[in-house]
PDB file of N, CA, C and O in Angstrom:
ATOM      1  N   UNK A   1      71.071  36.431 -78.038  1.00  0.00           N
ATOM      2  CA  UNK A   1      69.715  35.990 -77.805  1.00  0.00           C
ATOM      3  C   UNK A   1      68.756  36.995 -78.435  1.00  0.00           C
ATOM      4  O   UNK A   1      69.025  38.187 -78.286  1.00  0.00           O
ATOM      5  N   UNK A   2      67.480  36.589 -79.241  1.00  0.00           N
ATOM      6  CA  UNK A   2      66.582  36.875 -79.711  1.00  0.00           C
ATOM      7  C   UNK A   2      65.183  36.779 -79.214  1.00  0.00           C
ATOM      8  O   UNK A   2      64.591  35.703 -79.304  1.00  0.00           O
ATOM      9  N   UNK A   3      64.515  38.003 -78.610  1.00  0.00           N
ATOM     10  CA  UNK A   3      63.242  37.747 -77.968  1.00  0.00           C
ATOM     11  C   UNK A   3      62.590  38.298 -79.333  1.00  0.00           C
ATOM     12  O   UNK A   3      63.210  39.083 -80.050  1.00  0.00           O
ATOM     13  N   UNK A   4      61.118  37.771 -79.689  1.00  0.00           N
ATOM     14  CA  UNK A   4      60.731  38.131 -80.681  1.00  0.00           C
ATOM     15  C   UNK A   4      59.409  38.254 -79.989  1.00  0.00           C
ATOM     16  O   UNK A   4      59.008  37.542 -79.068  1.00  0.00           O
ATOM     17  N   UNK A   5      58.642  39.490 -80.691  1.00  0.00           N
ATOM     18  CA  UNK A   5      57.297  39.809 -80.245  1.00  0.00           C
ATOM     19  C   UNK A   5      56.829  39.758 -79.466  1.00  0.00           C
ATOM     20  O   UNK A   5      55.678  39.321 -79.475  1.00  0.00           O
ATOM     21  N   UNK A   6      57.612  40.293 -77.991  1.00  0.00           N
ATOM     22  CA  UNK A   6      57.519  40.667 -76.982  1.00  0.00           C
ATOM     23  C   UNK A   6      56.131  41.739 -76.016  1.00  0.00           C
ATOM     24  O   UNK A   6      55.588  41.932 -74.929  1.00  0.00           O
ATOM     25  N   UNK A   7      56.192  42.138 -77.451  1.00  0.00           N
ATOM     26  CA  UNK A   7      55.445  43.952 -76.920  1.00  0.00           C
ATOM     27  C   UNK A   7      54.092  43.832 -77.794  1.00  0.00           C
ATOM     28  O   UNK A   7      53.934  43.667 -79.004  1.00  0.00           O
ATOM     29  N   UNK A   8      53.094  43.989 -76.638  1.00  0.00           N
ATOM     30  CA  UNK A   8      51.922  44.112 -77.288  1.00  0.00           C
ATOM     31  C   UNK A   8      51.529  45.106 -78.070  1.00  0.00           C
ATOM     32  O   UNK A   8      52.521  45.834 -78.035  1.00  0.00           O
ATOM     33  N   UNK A   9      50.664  45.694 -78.833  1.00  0.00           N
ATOM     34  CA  UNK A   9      50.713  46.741 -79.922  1.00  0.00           C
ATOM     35  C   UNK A   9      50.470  47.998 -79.047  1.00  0.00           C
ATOM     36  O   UNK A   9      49.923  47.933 -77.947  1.00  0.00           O
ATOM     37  N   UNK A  10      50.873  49.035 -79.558  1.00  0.00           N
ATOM     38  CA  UNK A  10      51.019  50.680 -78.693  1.00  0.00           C
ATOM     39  C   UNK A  10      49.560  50.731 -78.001  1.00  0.00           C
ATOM     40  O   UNK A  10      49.504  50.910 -76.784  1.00  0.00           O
ATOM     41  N   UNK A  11      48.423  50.583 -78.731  1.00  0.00           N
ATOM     42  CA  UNK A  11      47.274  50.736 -77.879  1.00  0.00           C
ATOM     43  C   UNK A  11      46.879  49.931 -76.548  1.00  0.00           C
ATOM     44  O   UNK A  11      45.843  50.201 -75.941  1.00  0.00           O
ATOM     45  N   UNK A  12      47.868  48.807 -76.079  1.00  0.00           N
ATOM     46  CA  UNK A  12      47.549  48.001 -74.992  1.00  0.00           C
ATOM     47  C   UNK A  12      48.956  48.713 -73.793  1.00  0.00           C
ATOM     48  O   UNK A  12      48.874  48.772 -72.566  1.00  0.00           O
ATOM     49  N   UNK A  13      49.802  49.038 -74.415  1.00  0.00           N
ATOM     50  CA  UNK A  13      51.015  49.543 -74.006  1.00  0.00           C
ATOM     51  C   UNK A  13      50.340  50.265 -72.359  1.00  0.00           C
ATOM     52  O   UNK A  13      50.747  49.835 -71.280  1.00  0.00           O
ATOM     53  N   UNK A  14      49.335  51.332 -72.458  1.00  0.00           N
ATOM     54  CA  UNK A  14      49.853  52.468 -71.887  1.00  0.00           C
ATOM     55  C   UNK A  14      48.535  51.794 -70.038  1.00  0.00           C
ATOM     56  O   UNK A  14      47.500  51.151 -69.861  1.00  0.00           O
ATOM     57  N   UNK A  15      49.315  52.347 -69.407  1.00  0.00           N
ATOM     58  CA  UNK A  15      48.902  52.023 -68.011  1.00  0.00           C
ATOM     59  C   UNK A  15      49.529  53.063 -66.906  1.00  0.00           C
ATOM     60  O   UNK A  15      50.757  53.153 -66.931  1.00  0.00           O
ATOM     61  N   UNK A  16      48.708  53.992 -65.776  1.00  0.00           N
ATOM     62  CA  UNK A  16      49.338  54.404 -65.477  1.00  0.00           C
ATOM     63  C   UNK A  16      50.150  53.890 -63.965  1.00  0.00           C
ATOM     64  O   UNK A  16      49.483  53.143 -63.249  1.00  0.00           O
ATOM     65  N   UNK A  17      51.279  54.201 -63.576  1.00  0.00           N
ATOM     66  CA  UNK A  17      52.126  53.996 -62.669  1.00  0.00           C
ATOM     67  C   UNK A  17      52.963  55.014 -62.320  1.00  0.00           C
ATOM     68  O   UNK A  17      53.160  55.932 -63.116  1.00  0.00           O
ATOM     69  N   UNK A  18      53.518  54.990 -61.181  1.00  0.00           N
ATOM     70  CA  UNK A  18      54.514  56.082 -60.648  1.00  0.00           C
ATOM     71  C   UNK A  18      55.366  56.438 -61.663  1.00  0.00           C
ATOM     72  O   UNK A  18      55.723  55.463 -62.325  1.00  0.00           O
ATOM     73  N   UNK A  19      55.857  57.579 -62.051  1.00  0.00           N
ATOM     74  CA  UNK A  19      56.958  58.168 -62.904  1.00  0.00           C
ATOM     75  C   UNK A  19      58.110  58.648 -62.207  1.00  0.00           C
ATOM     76  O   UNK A  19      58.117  59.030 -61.037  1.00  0.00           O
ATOM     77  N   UNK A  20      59.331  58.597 -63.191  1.00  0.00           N
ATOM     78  CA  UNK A  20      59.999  59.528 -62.834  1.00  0.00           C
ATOM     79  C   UNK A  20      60.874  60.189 -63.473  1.00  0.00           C
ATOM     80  O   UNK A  20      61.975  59.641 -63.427  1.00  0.00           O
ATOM     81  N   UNK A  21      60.842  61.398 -64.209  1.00  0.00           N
ATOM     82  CA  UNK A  21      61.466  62.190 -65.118  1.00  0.00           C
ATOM     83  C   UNK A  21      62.998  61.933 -65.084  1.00  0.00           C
ATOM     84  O   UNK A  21      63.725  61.925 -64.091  1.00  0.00           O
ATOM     85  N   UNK A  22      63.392  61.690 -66.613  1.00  0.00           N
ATOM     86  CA  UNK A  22      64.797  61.552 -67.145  1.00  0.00           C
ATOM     87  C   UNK A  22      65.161  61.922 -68.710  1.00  0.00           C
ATOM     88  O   UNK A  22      64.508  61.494 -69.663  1.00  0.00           O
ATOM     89  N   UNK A  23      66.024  62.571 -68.794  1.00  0.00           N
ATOM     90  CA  UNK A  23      66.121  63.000 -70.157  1.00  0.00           C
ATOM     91  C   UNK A  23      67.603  61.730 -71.084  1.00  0.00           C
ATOM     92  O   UNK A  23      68.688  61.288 -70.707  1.00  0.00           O
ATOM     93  N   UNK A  24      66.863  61.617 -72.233  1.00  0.00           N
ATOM     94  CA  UNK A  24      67.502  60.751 -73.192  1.00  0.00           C
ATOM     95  C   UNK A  24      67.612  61.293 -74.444  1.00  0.00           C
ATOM     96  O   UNK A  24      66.667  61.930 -74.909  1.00  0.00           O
ATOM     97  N   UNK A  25      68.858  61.097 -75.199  1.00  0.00           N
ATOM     98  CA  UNK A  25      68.384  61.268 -76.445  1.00  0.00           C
ATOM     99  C   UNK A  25      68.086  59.841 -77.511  1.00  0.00           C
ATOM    100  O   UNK A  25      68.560  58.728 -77.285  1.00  0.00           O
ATOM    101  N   UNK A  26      67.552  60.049 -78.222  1.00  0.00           N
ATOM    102  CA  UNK A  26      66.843  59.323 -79.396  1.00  0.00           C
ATOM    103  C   UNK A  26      67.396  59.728 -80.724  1.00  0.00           C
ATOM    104  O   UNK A  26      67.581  60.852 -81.189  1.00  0.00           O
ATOM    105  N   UNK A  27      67.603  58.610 -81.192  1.00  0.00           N
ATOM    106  CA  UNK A  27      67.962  58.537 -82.836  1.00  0.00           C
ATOM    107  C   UNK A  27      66.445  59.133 -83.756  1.00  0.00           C
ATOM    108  O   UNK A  27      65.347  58.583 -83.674  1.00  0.00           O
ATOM    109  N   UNK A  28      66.707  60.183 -84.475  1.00  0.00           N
ATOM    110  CA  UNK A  28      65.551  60.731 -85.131  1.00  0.00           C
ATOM    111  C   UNK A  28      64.825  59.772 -86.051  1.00  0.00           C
ATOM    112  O   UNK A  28      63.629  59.978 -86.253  1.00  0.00           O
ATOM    113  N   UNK A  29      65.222  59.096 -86.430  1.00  0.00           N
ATOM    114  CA  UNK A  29      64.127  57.644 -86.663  1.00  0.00           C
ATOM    115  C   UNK A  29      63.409  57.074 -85.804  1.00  0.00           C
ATOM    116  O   UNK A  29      62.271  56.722 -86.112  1.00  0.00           O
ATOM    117  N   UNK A  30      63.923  56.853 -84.522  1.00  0.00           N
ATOM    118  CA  UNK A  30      63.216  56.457 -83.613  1.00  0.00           C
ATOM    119  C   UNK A  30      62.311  57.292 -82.739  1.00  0.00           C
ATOM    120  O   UNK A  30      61.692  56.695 -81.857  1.00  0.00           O
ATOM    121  N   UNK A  31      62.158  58.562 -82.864  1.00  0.00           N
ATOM    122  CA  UNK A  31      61.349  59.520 -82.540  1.00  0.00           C
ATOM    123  C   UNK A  31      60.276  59.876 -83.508  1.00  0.00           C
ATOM    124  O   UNK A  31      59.193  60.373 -83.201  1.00  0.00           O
ATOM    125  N   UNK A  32      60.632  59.610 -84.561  1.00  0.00           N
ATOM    126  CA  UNK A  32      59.961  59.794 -85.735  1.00  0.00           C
ATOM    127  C   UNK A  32      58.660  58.580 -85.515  1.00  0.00           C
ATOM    128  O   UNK A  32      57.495  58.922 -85.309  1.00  0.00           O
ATOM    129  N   UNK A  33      58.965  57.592 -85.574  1.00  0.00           N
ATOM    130  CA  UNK A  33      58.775  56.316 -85.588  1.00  0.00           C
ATOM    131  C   UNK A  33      57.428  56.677 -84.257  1.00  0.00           C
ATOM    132  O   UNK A  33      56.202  56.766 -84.322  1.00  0.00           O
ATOM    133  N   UNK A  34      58.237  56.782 -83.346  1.00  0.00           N
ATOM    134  CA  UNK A  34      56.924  57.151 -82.121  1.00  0.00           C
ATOM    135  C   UNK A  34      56.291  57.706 -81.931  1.00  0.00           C
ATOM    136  O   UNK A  34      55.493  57.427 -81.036  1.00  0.00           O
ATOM    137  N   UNK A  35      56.169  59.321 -82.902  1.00  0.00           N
ATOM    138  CA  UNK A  35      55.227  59.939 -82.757  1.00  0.00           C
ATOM    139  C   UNK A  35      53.931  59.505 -83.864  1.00  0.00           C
ATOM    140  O   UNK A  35      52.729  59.760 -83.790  1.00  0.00           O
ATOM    141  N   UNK A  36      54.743  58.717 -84.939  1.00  0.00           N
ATOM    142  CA  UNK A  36      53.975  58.283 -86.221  1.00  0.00           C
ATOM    143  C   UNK A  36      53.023  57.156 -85.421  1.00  0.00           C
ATOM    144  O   UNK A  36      51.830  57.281 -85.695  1.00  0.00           O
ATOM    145  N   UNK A  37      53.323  56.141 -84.536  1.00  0.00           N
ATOM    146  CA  UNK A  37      52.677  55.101 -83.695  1.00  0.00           C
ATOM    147  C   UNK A  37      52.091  56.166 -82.790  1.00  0.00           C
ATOM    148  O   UNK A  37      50.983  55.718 -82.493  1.00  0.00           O
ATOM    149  N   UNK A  38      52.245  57.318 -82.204  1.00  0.00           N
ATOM    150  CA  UNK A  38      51.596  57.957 -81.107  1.00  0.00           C
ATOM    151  C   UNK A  38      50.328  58.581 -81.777  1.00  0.00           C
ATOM    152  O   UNK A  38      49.202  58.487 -81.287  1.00  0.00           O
ATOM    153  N   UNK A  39      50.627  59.245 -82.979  1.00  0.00           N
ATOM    154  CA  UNK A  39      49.387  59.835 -83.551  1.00  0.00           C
ATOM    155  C   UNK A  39      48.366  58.999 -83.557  1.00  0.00           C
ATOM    156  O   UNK A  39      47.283  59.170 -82.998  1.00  0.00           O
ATOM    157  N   UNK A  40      48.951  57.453 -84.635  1.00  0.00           N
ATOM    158  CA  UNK A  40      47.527  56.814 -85.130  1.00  0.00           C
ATOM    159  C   UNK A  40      46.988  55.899 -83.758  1.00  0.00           C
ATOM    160  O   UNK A  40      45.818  55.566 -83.568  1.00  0.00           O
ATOM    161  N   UNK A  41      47.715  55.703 -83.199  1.00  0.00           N
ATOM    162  CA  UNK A  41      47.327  55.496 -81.792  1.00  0.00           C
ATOM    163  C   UNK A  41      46.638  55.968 -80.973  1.00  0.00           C
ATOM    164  O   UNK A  41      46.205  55.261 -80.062  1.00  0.00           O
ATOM    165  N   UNK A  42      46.328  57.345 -81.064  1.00  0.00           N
ATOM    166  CA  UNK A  42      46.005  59.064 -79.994  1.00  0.00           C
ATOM    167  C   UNK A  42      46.535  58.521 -78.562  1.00  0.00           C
ATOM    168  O   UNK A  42      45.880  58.394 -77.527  1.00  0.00           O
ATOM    169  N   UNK A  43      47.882  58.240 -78.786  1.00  0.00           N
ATOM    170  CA  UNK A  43      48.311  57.955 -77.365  1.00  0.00           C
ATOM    171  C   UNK A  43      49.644  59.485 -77.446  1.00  0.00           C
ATOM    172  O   UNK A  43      49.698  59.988 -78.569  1.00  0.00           O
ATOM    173  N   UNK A  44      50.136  59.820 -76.893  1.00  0.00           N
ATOM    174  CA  UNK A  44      51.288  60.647 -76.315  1.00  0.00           C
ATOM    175  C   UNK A  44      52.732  59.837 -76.851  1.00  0.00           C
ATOM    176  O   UNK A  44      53.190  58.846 -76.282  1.00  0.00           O
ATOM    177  N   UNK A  45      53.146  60.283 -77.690  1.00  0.00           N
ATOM    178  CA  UNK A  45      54.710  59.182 -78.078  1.00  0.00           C
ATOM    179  C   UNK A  45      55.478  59.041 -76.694  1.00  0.00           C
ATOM    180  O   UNK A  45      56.449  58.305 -76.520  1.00  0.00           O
ATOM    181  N   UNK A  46      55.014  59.689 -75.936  1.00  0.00           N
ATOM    182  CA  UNK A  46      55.735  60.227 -74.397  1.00  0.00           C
ATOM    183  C   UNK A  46      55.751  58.327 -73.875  1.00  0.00           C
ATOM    184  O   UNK A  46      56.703  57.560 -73.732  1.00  0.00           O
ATOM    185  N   UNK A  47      54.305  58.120 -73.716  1.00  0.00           N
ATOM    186  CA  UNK A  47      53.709  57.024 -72.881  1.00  0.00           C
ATOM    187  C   UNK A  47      54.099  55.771 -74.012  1.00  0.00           C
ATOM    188  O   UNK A  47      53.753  54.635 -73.690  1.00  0.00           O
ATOM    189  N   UNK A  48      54.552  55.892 -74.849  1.00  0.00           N
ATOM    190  CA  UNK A  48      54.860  54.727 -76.007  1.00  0.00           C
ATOM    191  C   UNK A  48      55.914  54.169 -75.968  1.00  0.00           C
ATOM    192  O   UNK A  48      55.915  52.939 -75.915  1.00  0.00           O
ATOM    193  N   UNK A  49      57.436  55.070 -75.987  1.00  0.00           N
ATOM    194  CA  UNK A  49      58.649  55.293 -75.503  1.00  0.00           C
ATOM    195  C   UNK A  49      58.412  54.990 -73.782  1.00  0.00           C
ATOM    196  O   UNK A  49      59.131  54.042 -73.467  1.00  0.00           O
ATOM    197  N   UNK A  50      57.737  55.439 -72.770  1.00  0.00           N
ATOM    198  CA  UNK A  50      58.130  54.895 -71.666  1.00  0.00           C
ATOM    199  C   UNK A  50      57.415  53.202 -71.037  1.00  0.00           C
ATOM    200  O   UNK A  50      57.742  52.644 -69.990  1.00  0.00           O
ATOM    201  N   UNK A  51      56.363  52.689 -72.097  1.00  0.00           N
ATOM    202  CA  UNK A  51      55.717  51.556 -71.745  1.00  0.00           C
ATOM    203  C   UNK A  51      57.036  50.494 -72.508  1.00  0.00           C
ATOM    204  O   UNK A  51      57.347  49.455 -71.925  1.00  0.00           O
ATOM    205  N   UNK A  52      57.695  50.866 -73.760  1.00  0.00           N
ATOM    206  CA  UNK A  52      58.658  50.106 -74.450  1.00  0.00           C
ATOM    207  C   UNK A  52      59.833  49.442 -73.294  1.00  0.00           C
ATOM    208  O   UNK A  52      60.181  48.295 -73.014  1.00  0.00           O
ATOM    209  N   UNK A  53      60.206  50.759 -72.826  1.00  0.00           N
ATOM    210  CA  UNK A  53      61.658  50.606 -71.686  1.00  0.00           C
ATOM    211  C   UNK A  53      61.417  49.383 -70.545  1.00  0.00           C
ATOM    212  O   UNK A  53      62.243  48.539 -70.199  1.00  0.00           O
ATOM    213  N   UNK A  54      59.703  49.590 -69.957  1.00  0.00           N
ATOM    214  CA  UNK A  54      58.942  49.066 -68.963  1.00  0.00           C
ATOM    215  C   UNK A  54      58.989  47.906 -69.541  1.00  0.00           C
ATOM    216  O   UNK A  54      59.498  47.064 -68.801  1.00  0.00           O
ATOM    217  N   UNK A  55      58.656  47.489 -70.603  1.00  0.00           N
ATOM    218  CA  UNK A  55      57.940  45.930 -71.063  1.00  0.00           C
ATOM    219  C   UNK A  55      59.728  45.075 -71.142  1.00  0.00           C
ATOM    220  O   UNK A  55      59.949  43.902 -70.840  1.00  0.00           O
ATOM    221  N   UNK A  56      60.694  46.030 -71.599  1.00  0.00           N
ATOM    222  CA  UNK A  56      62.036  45.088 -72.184  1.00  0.00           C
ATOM    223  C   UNK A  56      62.861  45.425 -70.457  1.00  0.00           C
ATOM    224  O   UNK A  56      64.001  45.043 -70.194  1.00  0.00           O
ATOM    225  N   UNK A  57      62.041  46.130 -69.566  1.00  0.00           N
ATOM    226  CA  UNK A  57      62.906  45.761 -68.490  1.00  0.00           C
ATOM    227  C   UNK A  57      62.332  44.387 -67.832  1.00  0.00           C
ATOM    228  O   UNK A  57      63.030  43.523 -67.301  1.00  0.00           O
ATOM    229  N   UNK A  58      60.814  44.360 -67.987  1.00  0.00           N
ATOM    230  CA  UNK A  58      60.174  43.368 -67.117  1.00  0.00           C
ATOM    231  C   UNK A  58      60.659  42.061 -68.167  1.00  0.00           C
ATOM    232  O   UNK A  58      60.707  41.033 -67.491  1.00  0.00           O
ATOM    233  N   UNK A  59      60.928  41.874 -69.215  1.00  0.00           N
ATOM    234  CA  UNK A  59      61.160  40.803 -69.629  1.00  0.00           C
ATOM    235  C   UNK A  59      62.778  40.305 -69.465  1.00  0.00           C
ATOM    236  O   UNK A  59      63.000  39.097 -69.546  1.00  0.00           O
ATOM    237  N   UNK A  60      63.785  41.146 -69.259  1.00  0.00           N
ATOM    238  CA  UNK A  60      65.006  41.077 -68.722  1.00  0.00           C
ATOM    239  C   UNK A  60      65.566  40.869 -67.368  1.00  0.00           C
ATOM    240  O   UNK A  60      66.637  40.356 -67.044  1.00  0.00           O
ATOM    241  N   UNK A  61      64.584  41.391 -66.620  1.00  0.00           N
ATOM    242  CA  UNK A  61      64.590  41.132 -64.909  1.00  0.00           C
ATOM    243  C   UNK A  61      64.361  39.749 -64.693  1.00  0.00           C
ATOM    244  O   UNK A  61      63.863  39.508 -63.593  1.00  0.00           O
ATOM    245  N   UNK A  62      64.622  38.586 -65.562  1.00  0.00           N
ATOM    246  CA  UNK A  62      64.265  37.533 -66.042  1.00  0.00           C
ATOM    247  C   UNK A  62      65.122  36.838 -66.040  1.00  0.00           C
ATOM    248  O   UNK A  62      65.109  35.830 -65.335  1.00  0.00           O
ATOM    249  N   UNK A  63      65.865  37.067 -66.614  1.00  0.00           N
ATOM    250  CA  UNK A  63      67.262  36.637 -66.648  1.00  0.00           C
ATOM    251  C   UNK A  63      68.469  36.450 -65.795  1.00  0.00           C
ATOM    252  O   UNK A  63      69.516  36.029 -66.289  1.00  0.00           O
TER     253      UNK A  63
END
């Protein structure tokens, strides 16, 4: 299955809510990738990477 264009663009992404610290690693493209969307964004790649996880869990809790 194919969800397509799911995720609104990084600047609508960020909202705050309860956290809770966990460490992951990331493919250096994909870190790359988020800080390049975090800069032109002036959002935190932090909050970009954790609104992504949020949006593909709420659309999977679906299922």
């Amino acid at each position: 299955m194919i969800i397509k264009d799911f995720l609104p663009p990084p600047e609508q992404l960020i909202r705050k809510q309860p956290t809770q610290k966990v460490t992951i690693s990331l493919t250096k493209n994909s870190l790359k990738f988020f800080k390049k969307a975090g800069k032109k964004s002036h959002i935190p790649y932090q909050q970009l990477i954790r609104k992504v996880v949020e949006q593909y869990s709420i659309i999977y809790q679906k299922y």
